[in-house]
C-alpha positions in Angstrom: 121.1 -5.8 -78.7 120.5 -7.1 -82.2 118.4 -4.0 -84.6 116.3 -6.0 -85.9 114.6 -7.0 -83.0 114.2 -3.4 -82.0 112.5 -2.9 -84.8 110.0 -5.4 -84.6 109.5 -4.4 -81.1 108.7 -0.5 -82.5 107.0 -0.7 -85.3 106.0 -4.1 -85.7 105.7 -6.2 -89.3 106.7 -3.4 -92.5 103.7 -1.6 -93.5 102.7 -1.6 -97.4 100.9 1.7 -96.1 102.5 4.7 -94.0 98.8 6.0 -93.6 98.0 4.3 -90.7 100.7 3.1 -87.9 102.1 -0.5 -88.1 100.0 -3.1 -86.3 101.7 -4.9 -83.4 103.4 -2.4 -82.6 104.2 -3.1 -78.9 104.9 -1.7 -75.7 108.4 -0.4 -75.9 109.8 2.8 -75.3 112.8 5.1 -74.8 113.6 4.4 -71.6 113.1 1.0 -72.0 115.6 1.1 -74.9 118.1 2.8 -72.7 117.7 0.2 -69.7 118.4 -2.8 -72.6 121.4 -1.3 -73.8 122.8 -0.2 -70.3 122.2 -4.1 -69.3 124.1 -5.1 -71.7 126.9 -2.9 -71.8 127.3 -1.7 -68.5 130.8 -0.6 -68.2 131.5 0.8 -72.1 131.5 4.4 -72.5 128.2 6.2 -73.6 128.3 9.4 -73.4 131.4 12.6 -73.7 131.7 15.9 -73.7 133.7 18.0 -75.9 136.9 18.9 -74.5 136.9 22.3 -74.5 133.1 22.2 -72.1 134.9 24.4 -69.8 135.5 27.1 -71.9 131.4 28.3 -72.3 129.3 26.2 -69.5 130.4 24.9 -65.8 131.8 21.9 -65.2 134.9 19.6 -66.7 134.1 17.6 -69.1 132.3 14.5 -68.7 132.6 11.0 -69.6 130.1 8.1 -68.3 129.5 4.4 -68.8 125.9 3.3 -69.5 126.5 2.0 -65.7 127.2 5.8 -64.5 124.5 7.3 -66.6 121.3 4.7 -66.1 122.1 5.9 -62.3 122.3 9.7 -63.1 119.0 9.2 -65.6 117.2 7.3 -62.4 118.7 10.0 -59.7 117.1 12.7 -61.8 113.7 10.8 -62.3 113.6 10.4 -58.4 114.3 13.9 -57.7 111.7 15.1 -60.0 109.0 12.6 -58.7 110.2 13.8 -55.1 108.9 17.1 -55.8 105.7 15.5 -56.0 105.3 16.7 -60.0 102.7 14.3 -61.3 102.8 11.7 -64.6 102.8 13.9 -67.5 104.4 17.0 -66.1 105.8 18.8 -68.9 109.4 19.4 -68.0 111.5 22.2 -69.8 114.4 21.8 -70.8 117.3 24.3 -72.0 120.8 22.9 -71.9 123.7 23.3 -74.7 125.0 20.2 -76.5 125.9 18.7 -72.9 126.2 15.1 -71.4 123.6 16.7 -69.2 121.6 17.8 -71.6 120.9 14.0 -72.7 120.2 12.8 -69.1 118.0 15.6 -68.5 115.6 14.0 -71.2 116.1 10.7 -70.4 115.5 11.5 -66.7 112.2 13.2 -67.6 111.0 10.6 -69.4 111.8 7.7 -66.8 109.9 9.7 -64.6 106.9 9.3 -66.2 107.2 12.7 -67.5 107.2 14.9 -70.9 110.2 16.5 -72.0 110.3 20.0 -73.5 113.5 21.1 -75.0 114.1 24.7 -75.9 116.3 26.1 -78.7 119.5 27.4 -76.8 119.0 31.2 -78.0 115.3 31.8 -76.7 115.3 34.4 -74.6 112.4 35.0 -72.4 109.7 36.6 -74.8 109.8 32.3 -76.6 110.1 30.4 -74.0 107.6 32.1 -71.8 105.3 32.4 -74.7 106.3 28.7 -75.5 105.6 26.7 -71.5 102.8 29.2 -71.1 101.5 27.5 -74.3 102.3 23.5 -73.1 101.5 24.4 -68.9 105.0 23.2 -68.1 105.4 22.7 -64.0 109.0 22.7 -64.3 112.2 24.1 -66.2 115.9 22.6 -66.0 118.8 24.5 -67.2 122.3 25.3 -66.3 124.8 27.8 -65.1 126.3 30.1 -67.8 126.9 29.5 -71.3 129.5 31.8 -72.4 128.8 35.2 -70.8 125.1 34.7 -70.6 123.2 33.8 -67.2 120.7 31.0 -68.3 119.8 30.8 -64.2 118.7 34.3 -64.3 117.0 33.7 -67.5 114.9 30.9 -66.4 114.2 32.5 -63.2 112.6 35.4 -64.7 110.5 32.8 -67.4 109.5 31.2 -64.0 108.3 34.3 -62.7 106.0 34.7 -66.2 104.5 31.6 -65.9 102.0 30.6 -63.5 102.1 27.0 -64.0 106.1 26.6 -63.3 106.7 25.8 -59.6 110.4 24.7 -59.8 113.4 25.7 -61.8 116.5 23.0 -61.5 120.1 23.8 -62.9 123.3 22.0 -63.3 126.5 23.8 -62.2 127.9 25.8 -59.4 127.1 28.4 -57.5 123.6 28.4 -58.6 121.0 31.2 -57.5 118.6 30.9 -54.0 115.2 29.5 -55.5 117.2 27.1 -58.2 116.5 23.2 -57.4 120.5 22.0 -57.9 120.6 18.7 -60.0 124.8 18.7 -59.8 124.6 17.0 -55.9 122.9 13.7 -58.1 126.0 12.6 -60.1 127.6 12.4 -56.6 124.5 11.3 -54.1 125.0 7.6 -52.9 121.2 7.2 -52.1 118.6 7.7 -55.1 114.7 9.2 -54.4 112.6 5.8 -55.6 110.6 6.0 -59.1 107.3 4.5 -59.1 106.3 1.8 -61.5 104.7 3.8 -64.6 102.5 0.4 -65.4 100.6 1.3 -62.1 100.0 4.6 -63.4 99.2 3.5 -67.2 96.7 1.0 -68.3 96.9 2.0 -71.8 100.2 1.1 -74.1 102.9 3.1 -72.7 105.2 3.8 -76.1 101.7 5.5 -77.0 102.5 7.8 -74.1 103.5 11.7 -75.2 107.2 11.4 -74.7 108.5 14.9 -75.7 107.2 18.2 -77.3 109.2 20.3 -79.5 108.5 24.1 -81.3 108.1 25.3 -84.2 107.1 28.6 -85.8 104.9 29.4 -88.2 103.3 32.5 -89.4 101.3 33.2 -86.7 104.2 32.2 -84.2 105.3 28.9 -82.2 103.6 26.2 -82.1 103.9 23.1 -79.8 104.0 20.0 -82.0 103.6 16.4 -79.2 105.0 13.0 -80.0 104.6 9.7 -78.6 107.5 8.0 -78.1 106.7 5.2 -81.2 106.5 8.6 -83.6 109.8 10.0 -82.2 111.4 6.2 -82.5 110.1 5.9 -85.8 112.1 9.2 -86.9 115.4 8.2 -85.2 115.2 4.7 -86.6 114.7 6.5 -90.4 118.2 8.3 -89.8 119.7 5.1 -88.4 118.7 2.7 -91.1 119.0 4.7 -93.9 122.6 5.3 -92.6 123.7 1.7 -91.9 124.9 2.8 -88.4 126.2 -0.8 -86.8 125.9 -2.1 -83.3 128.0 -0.3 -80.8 129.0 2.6 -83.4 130.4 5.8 -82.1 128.7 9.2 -83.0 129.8 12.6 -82.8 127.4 15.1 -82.7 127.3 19.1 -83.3 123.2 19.0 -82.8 121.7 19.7 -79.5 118.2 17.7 -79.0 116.5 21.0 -79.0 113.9 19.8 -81.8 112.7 16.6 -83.6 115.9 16.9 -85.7 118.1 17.2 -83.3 116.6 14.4 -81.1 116.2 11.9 -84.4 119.7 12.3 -85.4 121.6 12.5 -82.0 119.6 10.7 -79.1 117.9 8.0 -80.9 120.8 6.8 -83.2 122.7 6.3 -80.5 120.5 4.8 -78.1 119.1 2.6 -80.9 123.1 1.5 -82.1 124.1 1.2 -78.6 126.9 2.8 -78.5 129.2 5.6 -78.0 127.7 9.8 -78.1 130.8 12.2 -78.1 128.9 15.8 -77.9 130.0 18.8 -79.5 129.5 22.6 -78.8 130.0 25.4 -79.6 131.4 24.8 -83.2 135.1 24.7 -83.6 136.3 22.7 -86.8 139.6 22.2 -84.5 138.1 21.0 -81.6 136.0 18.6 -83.9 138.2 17.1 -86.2 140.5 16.3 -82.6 137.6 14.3 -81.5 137.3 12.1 -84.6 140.2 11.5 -84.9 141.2 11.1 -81.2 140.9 7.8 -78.6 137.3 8.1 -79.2 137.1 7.6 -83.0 133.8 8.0 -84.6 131.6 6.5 -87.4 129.6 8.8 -87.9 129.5 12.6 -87.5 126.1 15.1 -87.6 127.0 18.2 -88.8 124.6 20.6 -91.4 124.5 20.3 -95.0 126.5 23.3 -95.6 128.9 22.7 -93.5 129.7 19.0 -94.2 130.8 20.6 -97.7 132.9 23.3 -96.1 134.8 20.6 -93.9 135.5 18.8 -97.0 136.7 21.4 -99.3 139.2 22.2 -96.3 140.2 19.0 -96.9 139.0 17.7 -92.8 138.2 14.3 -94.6 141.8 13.3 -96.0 142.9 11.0 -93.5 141.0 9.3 -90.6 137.8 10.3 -91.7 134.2 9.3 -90.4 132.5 6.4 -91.7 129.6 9.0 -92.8 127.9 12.2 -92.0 124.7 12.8 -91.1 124.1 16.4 -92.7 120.4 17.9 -91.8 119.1 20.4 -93.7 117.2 23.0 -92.3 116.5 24.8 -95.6 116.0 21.7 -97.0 114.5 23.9 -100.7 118.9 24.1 -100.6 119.5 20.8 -101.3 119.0 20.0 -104.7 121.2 22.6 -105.6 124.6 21.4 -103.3 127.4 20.4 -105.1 128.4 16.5 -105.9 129.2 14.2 -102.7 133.2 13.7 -103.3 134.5 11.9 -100.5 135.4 8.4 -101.3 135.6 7.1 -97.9 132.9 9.1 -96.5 129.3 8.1 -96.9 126.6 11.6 -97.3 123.3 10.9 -95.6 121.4 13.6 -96.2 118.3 14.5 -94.2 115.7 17.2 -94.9 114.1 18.8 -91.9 110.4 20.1 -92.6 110.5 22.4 -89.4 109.2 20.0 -86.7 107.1 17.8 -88.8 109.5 15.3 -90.3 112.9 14.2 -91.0 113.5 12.6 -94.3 116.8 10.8 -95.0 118.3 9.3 -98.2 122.1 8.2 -98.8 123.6 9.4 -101.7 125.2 6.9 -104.2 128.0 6.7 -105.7 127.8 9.5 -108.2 127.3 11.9 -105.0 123.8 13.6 -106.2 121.5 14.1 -103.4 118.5 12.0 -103.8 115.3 13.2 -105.1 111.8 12.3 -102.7 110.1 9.8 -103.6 106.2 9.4 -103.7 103.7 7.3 -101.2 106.0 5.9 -98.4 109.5 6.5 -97.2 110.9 3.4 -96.6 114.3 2.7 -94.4 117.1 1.5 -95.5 115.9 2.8 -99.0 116.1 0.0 -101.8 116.3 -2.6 -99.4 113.9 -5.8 -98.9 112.5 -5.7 -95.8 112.5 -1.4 -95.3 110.2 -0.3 -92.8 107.8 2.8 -93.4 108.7 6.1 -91.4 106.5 8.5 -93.0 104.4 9.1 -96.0 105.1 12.1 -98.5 102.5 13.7 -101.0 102.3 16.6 -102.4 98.9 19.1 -102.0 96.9 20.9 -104.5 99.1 24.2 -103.7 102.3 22.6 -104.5 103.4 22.2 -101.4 105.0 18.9 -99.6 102.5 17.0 -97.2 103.4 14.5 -94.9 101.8 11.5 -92.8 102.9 8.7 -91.0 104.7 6.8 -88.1 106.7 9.6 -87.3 104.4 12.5 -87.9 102.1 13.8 -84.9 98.7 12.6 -85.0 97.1 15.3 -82.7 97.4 19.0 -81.7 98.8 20.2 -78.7 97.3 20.8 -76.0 94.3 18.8 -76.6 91.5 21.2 -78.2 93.9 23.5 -79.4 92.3 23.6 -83.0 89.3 25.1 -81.5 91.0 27.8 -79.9 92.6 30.9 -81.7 96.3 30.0 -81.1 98.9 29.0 -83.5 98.5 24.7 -83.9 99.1 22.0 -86.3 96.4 22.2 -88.6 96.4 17.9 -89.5 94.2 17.6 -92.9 92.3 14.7 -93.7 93.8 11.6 -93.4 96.3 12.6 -90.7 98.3 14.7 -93.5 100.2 18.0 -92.1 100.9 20.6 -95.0 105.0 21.3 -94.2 104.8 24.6 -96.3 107.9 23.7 -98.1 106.8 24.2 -102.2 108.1 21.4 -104.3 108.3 20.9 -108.1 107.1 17.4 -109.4 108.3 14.6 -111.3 105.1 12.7 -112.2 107.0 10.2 -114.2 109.5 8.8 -111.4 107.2 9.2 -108.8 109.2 12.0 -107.2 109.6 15.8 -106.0 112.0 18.1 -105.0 112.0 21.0 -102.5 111.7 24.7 -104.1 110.9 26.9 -101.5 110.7 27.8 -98.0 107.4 28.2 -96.4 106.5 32.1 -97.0 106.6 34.8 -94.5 109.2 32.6 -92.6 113.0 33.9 -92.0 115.0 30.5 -91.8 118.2 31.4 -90.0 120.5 28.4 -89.0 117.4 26.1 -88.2 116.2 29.1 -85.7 112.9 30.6 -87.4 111.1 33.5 -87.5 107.9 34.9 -88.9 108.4 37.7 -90.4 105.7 39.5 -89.9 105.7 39.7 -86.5 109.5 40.4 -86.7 108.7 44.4 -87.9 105.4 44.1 -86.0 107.6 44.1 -82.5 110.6 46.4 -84.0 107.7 48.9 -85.0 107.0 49.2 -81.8 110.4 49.8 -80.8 111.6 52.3 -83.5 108.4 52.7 -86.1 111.4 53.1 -89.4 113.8 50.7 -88.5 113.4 47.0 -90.4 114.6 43.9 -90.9 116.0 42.2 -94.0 116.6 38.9 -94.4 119.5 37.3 -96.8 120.9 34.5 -98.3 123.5 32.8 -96.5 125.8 30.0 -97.8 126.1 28.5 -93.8 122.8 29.2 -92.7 120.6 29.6 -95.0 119.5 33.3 -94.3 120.7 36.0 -92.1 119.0 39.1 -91.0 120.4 42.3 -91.5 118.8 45.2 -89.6 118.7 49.0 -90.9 117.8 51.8 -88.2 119.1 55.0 -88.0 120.7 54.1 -84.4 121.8 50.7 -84.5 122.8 50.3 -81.0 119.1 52.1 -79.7 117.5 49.4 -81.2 120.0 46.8 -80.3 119.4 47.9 -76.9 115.6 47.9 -76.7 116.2 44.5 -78.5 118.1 42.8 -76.1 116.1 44.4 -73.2 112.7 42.9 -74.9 114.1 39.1 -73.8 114.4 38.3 -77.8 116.7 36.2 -79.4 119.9 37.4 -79.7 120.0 36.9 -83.1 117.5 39.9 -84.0 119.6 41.7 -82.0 122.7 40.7 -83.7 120.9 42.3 -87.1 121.8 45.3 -85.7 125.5 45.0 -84.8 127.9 47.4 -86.1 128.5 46.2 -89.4 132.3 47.1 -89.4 132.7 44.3 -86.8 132.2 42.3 -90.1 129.9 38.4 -89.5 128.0 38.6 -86.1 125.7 36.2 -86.4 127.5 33.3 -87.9 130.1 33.8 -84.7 127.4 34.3 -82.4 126.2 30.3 -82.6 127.1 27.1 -83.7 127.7 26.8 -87.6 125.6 23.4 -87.2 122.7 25.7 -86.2 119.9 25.0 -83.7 
């Protein structure tokens, strides 16, 4: 499949404006991506698990053709339209950085359906408040990862919310009432999908594809894409790159958000190629898989620690064609140190929470690029760029955005009339990111200063804070959180009580993230929250 007729087929002619989305932009979508590139490579290798899968979740590691995994996305479509869930069932989804994890969203997309990833570490109190939010029917998980029981855990979400009438896991030796998925890479006859075009008179890439989550300061907030926005971010990350047909990518981001799904999923379905999958972090297990039978061109790993793998010196020999580094505290990047790494090309990309992804290559002198002004054209300095987004600045200082890959609309439908947290979309279509930025007026760019206040930033997971000591006050009225600086991930909590492990306890017991609970972990046992998950974060 040649890229640039993918891109006319997305986003049509390039767009002197970002304000409004491309005409001509046609009919394709993910799935219909996918089926292209399986067609024509049916028998190369697409996706692979880290080797060491069996050491936190169930199952060997897995390795599938395009051939093997267009039949495992189909399989799961069928069994998901067999249980008679409608078009536009919202599907959750909460998998680690799995092969299945991938299928999963492909499956529920084929099906006519909308995906809804969750972070890995939401415990029950987010992800019920989360699908109770969206009105998902169904959940999809897995087994165990590490010592915790996601089964159980999605089970008792279930139980919360009314609208879920089926929870499906991966892995053996599943629970009574869990819908097993693992029988499908196996089954020789497949449930039928019907034709979506039957069902959709409208454009179907118009279609809501996926919802992610954010937080803000009145808690999380469902942010719906189409699946021309959520192309339009992937193909920002993949121009601005220079990814080539066919590349390999190895990945340390789960697509649990719009980040992870723009610089995992869509590079590689939109290069074609090769998706080697890594979790949890281990700088020996990674630096195998680069440099093993499955070479890659390209690694995604955070900011912070793309500059700790090279100061170990990871990038000597055999090294990636470039890194895709995402910043989650992306106020941290003007300050990082000069890109070094001769044969390695930095792409960084700044993550405004849910509502956009914003890549820019570094040059040769290794400084990170400042924003620019009006539209954010990919490949950057190039003739022909296509327009992914639009970034202004409001009157508060703070960076707005707009544009093909931005969300147009509030989820669900009417939710700006109702008194729950929402995308508040300004005139224009502009969404307010929070992020505080100082201006350059005379190159026409700005930089990123702060973080958006009364939000704890903590490895891409957020919190606000506010409602952090609002639900510790009601466990133990003195104890409190403080939140740090971290050089890995951004900020860290630390929690002071008078007994620790009480309010650890109650924490844990309260279905939180583990993380608050990790705030309050006996400090002689030295870093817990950095060892608790991935050093690439959510």
């Amino acid at each position: 499949m040649i890229l640039g007729t993918i891109l006319g087929a997305i986003l049509g002619e390039p767009a002197s404006s970002a304000a409004q989305p491309q005409q001509g932009a046609s009919r394709v979508t993910i799935d219909e991506i996918f089926r292209r590139v399986a067609q024509r490579r049916p028998e190369a290798l697409a996706l692979v698990d880290a080797p060491n899968r069996k050491t936190f979740t169930d199952g060997a590691p897995r390795r599938l053709t395009f051939a093997q995994a267009d039949r495992m996305v189909s399989a799961i479509a069928g069994r998901l339209r067999k249980m008679e869930l409608p078009t536009d069932t919202i599907v959750g989804i909460q998998l680690p950085n799995i092969v299945e994890n991938i299928l999963a969203i492909l499956g529920v997309i084929r099906a006519g359906m909308i995906a809804a990833p969750l972070p890995l570490l939401w415990r029950r109190a987010d992800a019920v408040a989360a699908l109770t939010r969206v009105g998902a029917k169904a959940l999809m998980t897995c087994g165990h990862v590490g010592s915790f029981d996601h089964c159980q855990l999605a089970m008792h979400v279930a139980a919360d919310v009314f609208s879920i009438r089926y929870v499906c896991g991966f892995g053996a030796d599943l629970p009574d009432g869990v819908v097993s998925f693992d029988d499908l890479f196996t089954t020789e006859k497949l449930d039928p999908v019907p034709a979506l075009d039957r069902e959709r008179a409208s454009n179907p890439a118009a279609h809501l594809a996926a919802i992610t989550f954010d937080v803000g300061e009145a808690g999380i907030v469902p942010v719906a894409r189409s699946h021309l926005q959520l192309l339009a971010g992937g193909l920002g990350v993949l121009l601005e790159s220079r990814l080539v047909q066919d590349a390999t990518l190895l990945s340390t981001l789960a697509p649990s958000s719009f980040a992870g799904i723009c610089l995992t999923l869509l590079p590689w379905l939109l290069s074609g190629g090769k998706l080697l999958l890594h979790h949890p972090f281990d700088p020996t297990v990674l630096v195998g898989q680069w440099r093993g039978d499955d070479r890659c061109g390209a690694l995604v790993v955070a900011g912070a620690v793309a500059f700790r793998l090279a100061e170990a010196g990871v990038f000597s020999r055999t090294a990636p064609a470039c890194v895709l580094a995402p910043w989650r505290s992306p106020e941290r990047l003007g300050s990082s140190p000069d890109w070094r790494e001769r044969d390695t090309v930095l792409v960084d990309v700044s993550i405004f929470g849910e509502i956009g992804a914003v890549a820019a290559r570094r040059g040769p002198v290794g400084r990170p690029a400042p924003i620019p002004f009006g539209g954010i054209v990919a490949p950057r300095c190039s003739p022909g760029a296509v327009v992914v987004a639009e970034v202004t600045a409001t009157a508060h200082g703070t960076v707005a955005l707009r544009g093909p890959m931005v969300p147009q609309h509030d989820f669900p439908p009417g939710a700006e009339r109702g008194d729950q947290p929402h995308l508040a979309i300004g005139r224009a279509g502009l969404i307010d990111t929070g992020y505080s930025c100082r201006l350059d007026p005379g190159a026409r760019t700005l930089v990123v200063t702060g973080a958006p206040p009364g939000i704890v930033n903590v490895g891409g997971y957020r919190f606000p804070l506010h409602l952090l000591q609002e639900r510790l006050g009601r466990l133990d009225p003195p104890a409190t959180f403080a939140p740090l600086p971290d050089p890995l991930l951004g900020q860290r909590l630390i929690g002071n009580a008078v007994d620790r492990s009480a309010v650890r306890a109650a924490l844990n017991a309260a279905g939180v993230n583990p993380i608050l609970a990790a705030a309050f972990d006996d400090r002689s046992e030295g870093d817990a929250q950095p060892r608790m998950f991935s050093a690439a974060g959510r």
